[in-house]
C-alpha positions as CSV (number, residue, x, y, z in Angstrom):
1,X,-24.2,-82.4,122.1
2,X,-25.5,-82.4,125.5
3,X,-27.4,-79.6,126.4
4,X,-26.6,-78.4,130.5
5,X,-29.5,-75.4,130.2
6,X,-31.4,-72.7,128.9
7,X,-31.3,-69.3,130.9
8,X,-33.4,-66.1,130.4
9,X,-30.0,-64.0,131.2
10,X,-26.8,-64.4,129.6
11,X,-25.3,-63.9,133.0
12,X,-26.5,-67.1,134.7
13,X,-25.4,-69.1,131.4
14,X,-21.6,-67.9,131.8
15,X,-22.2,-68.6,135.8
16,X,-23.3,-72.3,134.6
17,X,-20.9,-72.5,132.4
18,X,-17.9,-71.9,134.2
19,X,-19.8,-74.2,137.4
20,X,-19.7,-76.7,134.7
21,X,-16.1,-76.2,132.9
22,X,-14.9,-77.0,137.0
23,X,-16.7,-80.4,137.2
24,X,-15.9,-81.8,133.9
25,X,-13.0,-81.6,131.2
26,X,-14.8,-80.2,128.7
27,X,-15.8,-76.4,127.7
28,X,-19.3,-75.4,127.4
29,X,-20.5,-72.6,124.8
30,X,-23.3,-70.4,125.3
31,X,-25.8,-70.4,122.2
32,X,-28.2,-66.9,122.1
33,X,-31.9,-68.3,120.3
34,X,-34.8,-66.5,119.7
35,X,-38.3,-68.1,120.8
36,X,-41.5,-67.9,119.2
37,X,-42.6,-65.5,121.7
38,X,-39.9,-63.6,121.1
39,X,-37.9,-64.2,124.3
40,X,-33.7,-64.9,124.2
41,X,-32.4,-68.1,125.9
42,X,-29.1,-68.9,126.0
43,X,-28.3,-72.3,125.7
44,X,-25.4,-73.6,127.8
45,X,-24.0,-77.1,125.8
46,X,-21.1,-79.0,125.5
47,X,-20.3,-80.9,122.6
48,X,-20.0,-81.7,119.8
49,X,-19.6,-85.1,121.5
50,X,-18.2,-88.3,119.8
51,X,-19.6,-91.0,121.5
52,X,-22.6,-92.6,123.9
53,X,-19.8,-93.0,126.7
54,X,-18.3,-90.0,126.3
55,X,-21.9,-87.9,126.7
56,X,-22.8,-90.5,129.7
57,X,-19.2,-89.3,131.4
58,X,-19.9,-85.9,131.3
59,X,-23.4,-86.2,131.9
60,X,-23.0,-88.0,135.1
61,X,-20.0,-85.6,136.3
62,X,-23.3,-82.8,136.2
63,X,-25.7,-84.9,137.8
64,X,-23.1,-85.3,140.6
65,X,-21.9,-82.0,141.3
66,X,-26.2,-81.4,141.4
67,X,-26.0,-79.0,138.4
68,X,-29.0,-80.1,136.3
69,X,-29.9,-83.1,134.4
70,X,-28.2,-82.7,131.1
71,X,-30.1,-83.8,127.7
72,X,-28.7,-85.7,124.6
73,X,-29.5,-82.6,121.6
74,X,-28.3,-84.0,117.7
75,X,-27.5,-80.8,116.0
């Protein structure tokens, strides 16, 4: 998986998502955790992803379009 971000509101995940789903060719979900301090993130990620050049391609579309500097997550 590559994670794309972790946002306080649910809003600005499904804004980042779609920003995202325009650059690349895959669909991002939006994950809801619970911290130890007790605050919600939602996790914006693509995945699950099937190979090293597959999560470099989309990983490079994000960097390009300047929306964050995705992460490699095993899950």
């Amino acid at each position: 998986y590559l994670q794309l971000g972790a946002f306080a509101s649910r809003e600005s995940a499904q804004k980042h998502a779609a920003e995202v789903a325009r650059v690349t060719s895959r669909s991002p979900t939006i994950s809801s955790v619970k911290t130890a301090t007790g605050q919600i993130l939602h996790r914006v990620r693509i995945g699950p992803l099937f190979s090293s050049r597959e999560a470099t391609e989309v990983s490079d579309r994000v960097i390009a379009a300047d929306l964050g500097t995705p992460y490699v997550i095993a899950e």
